[in-house]
C-alpha positions in Angstrom: 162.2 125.5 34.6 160.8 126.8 31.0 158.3 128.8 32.8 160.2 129.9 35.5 163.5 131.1 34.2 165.6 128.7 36.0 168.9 127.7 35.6 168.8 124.7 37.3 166.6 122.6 39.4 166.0 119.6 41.6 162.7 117.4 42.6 163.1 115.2 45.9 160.6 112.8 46.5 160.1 110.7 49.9 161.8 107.7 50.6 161.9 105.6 53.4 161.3 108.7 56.7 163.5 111.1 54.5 163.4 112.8 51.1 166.4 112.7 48.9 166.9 113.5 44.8 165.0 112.1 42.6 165.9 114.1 39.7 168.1 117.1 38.4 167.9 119.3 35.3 169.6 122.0 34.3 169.6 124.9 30.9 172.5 123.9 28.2 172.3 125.6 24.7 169.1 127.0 25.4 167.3 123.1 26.3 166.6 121.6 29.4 168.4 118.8 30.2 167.1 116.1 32.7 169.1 113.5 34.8 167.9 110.7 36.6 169.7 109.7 40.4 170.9 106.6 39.2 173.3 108.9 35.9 175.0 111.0 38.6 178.6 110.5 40.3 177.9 112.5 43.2 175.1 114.1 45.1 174.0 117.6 43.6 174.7 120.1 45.9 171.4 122.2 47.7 170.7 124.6 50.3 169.6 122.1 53.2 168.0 124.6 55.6 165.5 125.6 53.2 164.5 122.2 51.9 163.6 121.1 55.6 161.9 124.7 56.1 159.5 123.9 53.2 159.2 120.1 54.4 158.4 120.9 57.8 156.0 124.0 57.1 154.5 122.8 53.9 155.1 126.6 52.3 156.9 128.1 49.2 160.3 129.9 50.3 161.0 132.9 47.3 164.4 134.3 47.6 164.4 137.3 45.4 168.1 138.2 46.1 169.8 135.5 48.3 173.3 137.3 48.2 171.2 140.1 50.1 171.0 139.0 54.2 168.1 136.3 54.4 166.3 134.3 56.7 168.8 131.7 55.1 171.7 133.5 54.7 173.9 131.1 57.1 173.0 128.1 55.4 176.7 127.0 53.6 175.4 126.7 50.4 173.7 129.8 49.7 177.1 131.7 51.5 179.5 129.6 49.2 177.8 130.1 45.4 176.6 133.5 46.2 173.1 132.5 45.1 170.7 135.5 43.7 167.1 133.7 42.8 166.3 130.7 44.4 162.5 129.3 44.4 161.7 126.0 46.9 158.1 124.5 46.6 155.9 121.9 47.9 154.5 119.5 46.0 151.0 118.6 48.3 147.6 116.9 47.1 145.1 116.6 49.9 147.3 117.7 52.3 150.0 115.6 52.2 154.1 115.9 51.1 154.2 114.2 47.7 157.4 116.2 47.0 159.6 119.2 46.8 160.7 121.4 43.7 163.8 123.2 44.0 164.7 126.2 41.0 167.5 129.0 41.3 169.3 131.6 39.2 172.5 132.5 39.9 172.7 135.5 37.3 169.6 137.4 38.2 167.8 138.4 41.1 163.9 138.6 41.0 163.2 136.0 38.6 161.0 134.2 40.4 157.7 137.0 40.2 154.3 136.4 41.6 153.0 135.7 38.1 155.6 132.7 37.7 154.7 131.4 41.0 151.4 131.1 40.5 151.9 129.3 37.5 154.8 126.8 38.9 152.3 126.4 42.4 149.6 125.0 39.6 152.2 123.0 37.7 153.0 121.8 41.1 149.5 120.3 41.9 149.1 118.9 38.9 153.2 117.4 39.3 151.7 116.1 42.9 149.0 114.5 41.5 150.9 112.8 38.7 153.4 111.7 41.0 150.9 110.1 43.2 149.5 108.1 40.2 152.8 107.1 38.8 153.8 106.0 42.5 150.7 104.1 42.7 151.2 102.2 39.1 154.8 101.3 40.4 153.4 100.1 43.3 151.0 97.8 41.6 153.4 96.9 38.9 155.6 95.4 41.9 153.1 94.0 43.9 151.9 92.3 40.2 155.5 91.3 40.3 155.9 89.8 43.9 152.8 88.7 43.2 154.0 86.6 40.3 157.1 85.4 42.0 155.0 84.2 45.1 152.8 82.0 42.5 155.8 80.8 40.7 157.7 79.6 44.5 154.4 78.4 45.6 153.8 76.5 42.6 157.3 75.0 42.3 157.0 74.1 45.6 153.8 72.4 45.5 155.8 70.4 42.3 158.5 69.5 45.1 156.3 68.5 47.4 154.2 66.3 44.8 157.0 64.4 43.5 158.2 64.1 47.3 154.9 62.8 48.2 154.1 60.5 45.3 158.2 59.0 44.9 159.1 58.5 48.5 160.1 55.4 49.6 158.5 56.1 53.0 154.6 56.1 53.6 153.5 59.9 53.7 149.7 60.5 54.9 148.0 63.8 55.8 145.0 63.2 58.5 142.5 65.6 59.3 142.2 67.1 63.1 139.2 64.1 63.3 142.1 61.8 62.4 140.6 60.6 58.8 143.1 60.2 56.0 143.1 62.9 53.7 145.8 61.5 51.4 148.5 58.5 50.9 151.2 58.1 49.2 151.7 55.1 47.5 154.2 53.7 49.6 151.9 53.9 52.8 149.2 52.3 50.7 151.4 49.5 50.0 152.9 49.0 53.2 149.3 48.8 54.5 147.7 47.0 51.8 144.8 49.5 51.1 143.7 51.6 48.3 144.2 55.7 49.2 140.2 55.5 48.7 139.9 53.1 51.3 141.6 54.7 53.7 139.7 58.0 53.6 137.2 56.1 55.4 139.5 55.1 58.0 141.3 56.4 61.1 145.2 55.9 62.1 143.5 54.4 65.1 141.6 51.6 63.3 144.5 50.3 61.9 146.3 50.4 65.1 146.9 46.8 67.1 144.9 46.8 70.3 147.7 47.3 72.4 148.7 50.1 71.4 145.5 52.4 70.6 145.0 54.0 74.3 149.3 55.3 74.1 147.5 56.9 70.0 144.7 58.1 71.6 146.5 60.1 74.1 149.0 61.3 71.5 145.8 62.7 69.2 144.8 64.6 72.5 148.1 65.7 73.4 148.5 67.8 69.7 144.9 68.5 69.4 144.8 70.3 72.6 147.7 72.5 71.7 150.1 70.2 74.3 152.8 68.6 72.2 152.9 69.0 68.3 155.5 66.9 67.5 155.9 63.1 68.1 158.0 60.2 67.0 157.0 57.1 67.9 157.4 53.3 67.3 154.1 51.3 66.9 152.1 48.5 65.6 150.0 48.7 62.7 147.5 46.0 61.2 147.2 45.3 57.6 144.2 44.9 55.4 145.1 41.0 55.3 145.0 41.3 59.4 149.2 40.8 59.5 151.1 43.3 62.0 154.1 45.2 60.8 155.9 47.8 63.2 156.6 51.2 62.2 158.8 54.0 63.3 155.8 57.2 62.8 156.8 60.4 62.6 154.1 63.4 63.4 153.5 66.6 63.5 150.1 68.8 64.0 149.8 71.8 62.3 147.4 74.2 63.5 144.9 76.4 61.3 146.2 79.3 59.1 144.0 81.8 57.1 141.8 79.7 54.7 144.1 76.0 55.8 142.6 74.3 58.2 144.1 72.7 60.8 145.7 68.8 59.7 148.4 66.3 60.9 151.3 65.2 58.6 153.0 62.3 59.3 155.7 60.0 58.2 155.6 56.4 58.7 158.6 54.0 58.0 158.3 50.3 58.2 160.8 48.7 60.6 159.6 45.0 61.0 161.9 43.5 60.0 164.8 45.6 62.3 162.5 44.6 64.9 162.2 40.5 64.3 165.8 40.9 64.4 165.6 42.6 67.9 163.4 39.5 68.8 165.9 37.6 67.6 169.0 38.8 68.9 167.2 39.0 72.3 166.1 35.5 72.0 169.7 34.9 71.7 171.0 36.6 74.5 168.5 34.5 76.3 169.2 31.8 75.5 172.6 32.2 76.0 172.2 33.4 79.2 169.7 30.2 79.9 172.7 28.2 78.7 175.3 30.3 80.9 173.3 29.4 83.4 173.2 25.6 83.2 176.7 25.5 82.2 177.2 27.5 85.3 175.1 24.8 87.5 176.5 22.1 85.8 180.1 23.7 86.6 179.1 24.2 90.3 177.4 20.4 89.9 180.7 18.9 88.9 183.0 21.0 91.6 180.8 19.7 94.5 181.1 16.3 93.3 184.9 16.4 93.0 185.5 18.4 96.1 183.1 17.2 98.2 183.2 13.3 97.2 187.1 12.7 99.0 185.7 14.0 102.5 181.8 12.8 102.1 183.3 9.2 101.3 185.8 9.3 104.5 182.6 10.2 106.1 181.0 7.4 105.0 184.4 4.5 105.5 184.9 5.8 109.3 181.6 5.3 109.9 180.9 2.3 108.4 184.0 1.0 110.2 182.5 2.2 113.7 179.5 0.5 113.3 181.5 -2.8 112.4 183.8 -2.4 115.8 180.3 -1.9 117.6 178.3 -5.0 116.2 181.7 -7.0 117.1 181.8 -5.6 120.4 185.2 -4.9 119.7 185.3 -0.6 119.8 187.3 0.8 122.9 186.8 3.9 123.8 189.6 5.7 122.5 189.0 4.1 119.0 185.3 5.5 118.7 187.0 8.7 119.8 189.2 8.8 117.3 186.9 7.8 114.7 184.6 10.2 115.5 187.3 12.8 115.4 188.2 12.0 111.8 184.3 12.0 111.4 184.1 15.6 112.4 187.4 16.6 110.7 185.9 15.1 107.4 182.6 17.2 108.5 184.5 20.4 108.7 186.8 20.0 105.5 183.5 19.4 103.1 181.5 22.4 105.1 184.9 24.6 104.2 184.8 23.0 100.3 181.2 23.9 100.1 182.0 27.8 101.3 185.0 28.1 98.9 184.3 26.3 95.9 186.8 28.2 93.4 185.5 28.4 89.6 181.7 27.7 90.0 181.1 31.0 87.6 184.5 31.2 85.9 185.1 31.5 82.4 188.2 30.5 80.2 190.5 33.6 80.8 190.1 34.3 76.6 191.6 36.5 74.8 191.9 40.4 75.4 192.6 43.4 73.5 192.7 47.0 73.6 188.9 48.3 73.5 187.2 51.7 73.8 184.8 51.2 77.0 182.7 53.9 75.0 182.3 51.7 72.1 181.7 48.4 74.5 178.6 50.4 76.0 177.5 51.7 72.9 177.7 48.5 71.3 175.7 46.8 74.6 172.9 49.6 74.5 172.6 48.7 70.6 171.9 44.7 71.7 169.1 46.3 74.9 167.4 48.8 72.7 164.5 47.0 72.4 164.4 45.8 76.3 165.0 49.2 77.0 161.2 50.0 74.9 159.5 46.8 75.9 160.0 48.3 79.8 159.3 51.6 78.8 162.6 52.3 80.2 164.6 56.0 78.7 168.3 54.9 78.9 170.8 58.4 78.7 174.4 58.4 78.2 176.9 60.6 79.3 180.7 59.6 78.0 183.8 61.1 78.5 184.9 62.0 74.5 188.6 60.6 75.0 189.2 58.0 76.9 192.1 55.9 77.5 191.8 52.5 76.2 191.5 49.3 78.3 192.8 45.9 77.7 190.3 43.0 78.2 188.1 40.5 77.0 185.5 42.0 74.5 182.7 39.2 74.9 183.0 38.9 79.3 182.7 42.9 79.2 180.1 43.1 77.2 178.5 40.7 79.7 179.5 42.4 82.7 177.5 45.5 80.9 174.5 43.6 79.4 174.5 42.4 83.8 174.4 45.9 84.9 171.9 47.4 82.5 169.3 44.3 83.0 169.3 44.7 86.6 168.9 48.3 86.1 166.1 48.0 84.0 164.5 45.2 86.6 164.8 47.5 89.5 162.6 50.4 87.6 159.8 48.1 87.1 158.2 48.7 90.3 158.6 52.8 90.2 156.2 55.5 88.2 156.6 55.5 84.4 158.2 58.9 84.6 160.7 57.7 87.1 162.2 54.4 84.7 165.6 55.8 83.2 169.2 54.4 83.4 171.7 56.8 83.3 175.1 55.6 81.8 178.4 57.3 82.4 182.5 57.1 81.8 185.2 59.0 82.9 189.0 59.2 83.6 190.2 58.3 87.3 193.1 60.5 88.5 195.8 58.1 88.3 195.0 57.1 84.5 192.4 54.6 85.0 188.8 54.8 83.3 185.7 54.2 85.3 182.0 53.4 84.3 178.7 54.2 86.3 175.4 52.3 85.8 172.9 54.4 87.5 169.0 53.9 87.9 166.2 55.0 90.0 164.8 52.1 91.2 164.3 50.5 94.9 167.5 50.7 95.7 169.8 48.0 97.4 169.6 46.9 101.0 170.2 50.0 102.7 172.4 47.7 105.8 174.7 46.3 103.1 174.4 46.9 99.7 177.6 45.3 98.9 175.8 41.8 99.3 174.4 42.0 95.7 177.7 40.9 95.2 177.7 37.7 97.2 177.0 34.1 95.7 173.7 33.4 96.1 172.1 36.4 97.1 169.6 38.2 95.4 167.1 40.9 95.6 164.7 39.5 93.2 162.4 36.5 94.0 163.3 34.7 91.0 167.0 35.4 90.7 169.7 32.7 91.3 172.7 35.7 92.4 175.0 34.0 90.4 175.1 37.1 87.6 176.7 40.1 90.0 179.2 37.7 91.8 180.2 36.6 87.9 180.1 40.2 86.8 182.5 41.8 89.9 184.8 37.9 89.2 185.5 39.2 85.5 186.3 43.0 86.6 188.3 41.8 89.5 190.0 39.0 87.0 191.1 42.4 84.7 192.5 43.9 87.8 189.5 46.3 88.6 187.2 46.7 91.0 182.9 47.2 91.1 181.1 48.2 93.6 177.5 49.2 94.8 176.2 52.0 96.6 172.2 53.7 96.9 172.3 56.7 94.5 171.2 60.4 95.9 167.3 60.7 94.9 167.0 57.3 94.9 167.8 54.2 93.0 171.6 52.5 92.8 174.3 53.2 90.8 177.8 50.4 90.3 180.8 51.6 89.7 183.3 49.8 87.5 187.2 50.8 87.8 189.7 49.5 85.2 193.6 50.1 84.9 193.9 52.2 81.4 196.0 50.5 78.9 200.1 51.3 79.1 200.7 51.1 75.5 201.7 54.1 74.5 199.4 56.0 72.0 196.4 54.3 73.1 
């Protein structure tokens, strides 16, 4: 502006795909004074047509007299202040926009002479190249800053991660893509009873029980190959002191990036003592099932004898008597008639006692209260999670969010359940691995009642009748008594419900249990 005579001016620099102000000065009391965008109120005001003319053509526009009819006279500004010199210059080094100055005079025409723009175009190469440079320092000072930043996160999250590693309570390891051990925490080294030095030289595999290293080895393919990255699992491991402990593992493969190479992470939590409960809660339920059993036999043992010993021991008078009359010679004809007609009576009454023996798989009625079937099944499914993995069996649920509650015994329920799942899970042994799932439902009947379904896809029932699963005595399964299904369908029925069988679509069978909903009100 000293050299040029201006009384005020405006330098835009580039930003973003636009150019807007980066700076204004104007003449006060014979000094130029400067202000930077971030001092101003509101936008200076500028002739817009010539700044994209010079933008888009790269060339100096000189307006000698701009109140005199222009090339630019239309544009708003330049009609509004009556402008008289204005002077609009590129700023370019090597050919490219590194900014635009902007001078004008509004007291004098012709200030702007050929002598003063050859001097300003010079300034200007020299203001392009200094622009460039201080645009490149501020680039480097912020890319030193991010740079900075990115150190400090990476290295504070490297501390996280060290102090997660070192002071968890679960075992952490890091394996590389040929499976060694790359690092341990120290809860995985105790839990395994080896030194993280020892097991550098080993492989998750070789401390893997025998059983269970073909389902690893497929699991290491599987994420090697790009198949499956992420896998949770429940396994055996063996200790250095040869003792197994189960684990609930946790994996994930991640692949190479820039100068990290490719590794598995993986976090292992020691469960073995969840899982000798399992064993022992399912040793219970066998046993108790072993028990119901005999109590059962012993039940049906004890009704034959009572029902069947009036009628067997007639039997056994009349003919005792007959053969008496007949060694005496003394039996007419109508007598053996009629003893032989209480004979056959007697016959008939114990054949009609052995097909209706009442009771042989009762229970005591107990006592009921108001339940969530929801909670009953989640409850059951708690108690078969482990028969569920020792068949390799996927069990999905599907309940209704508010049912109605029912009243009934808790413990027979839970038993009619535990019935329906176990057969469920014994029909889906003889179908592909992909194939074994149980499918468990709830939902409200129409008239207020709640209903259950216990699907699987299995072989099915007998496609003639597959109501018989329900009859005493009749199973499907070479060692079954069929004493559980006729129990299970005498509880429902005893809580006013029904079950049923049918063969499922696809495949498989599914029971339905129906039970009245509870008419307390609120429940």
């Amino acid at each position: 502006m000293e050299h040029a005579g201006a009384e005020g001016g405006l330098l835009f620099l580039p930003h973003a795909h636009e150019y807007r102000i980066a700076a204004a000065a104007t003449t006060r009391d014979g000094t130029v004074q400067v202000m930077l965008g971030q001092d101003w109120a509101t936008l200076p005001e500028f002739p817009e047509s010539i700044l994209r003319y010079v933008i888009r053509t790269r060339k100096s526009v000189t307006l000698n007299d701009a109140s005199v009819r222009n090339l630019f006279s239309t544009d708003e500004y330049v009609h509004r202040r009556h402008s008289r010199s204005i002077l609009c210059v590129p700023l370019v080094k090597q050919g490219e926009l590194a900014g635009v100055l902007y001078l004008e005079n509004n007291l004098t025409p012709r200030v702007f002479t050929p002598d003063r723009l050859a001097v300003l175009e010079l300034l200007a190469s020299q203001a392009a190249i200094s622009l460039e440079n201080a645009q490149l320092y501020a680039g480097l000072t912020r890319e030193n800053i991010d740079r900075r930043n990115a150190e400090e996160a990476l290295r504070a999250s490297e501390e996280r991660w060290r102090k997660l590693f070192e002071n968890s309570s679960a075992g952490i390891a890091l394996c590389a893509p040929d499976s060694r051990f790359i690092a341990a925490n120290l809860a995985l080294q105790k839990m395994l009873g080896y030194t993280e030095e020892e097991l550098q030289g080993l492989t998750p595999l070789e401390l893997t029980l025998e059983e269970d290293r073909a389902a690893t080895e497929a699991r290491i393919a599987e994420s090697a190959e790009g198949r499956r990255q992420v896998h949770r699992i429940e396994k055996r491991y063996l200790r250095k002191d040869g003792s197994a402990i189960w684990a609930d593992v946790s994996t994930v493969f991640v692949p190479a990036s820039g100068n990290t190479p490719a590794f598995f992470a993986a976090v292992i939590v020691d469960i073995t003592e969840r899982k000798q409960a399992e064993a022992e809660a399912r040793q219970h339920r066998e046993e108790l099932a072993h028990l119901s059993r005999v109590a059962i036999m012993g039940e049906m043992a004890g009704s034959l004898a009572h029902e069947l010993g009036q009628p067997l021991g007639a039997i056994v008078t009349n003919a005792g008597a007959a053969l008496r009359f007949l060694e005496r010679e003394r039996l007419s004809g109508e007598k053996m008639r009629e003893v032989l007609q209480d004979i056959v009576a007697d016959g008939k009454r114990a054949s009609e006692v052995i097909h209706t023996i009442k009771g042989m798989a009762r229970k005591e009625e107990g006592a009921r209260q108001l339940l969530d079937l929801n909670d009953v099944i989640a409850e059951v499914l708690r108690l078969m999670r482990s028969d569920a993995l020792a068949r390799d069996c996927t069990v999905l649920t599907e309940l209704h969010p508010a049912l109605p509650k029912v009243e009934a015994n808790l413990v027979q329920l839970q038993e009619v359940f535990l019935n329906l799942i176990v057969n469920a899970f014994e029909a889906s042994k003889e179908v592909p691995r992909v194939q074994r799932r149980v499918i468990i439902c709830t939902e409200r009947d129409g008239d207020g009642a709640v209903r259950a379904c216990v699907r699987d896809f299995g072989t099915g029932l007998p496609a003639d009748k597959p109501e018989r699963v329900f009859d005493r005595f009749f199973s499907t399964k070479r060692e079954g008594m069929g004493i559980g299904l006729f129990i299970a369908r005498s509880i429902v029925v005893a809580h006013g419900g029904t079950l049923n069988a049918e063969n499922a679509e696809g495949g498989g069978a599914q029971f339905w249990l129906r039970l009245p909903a509870s008419k307390e009100v609120g429940v």
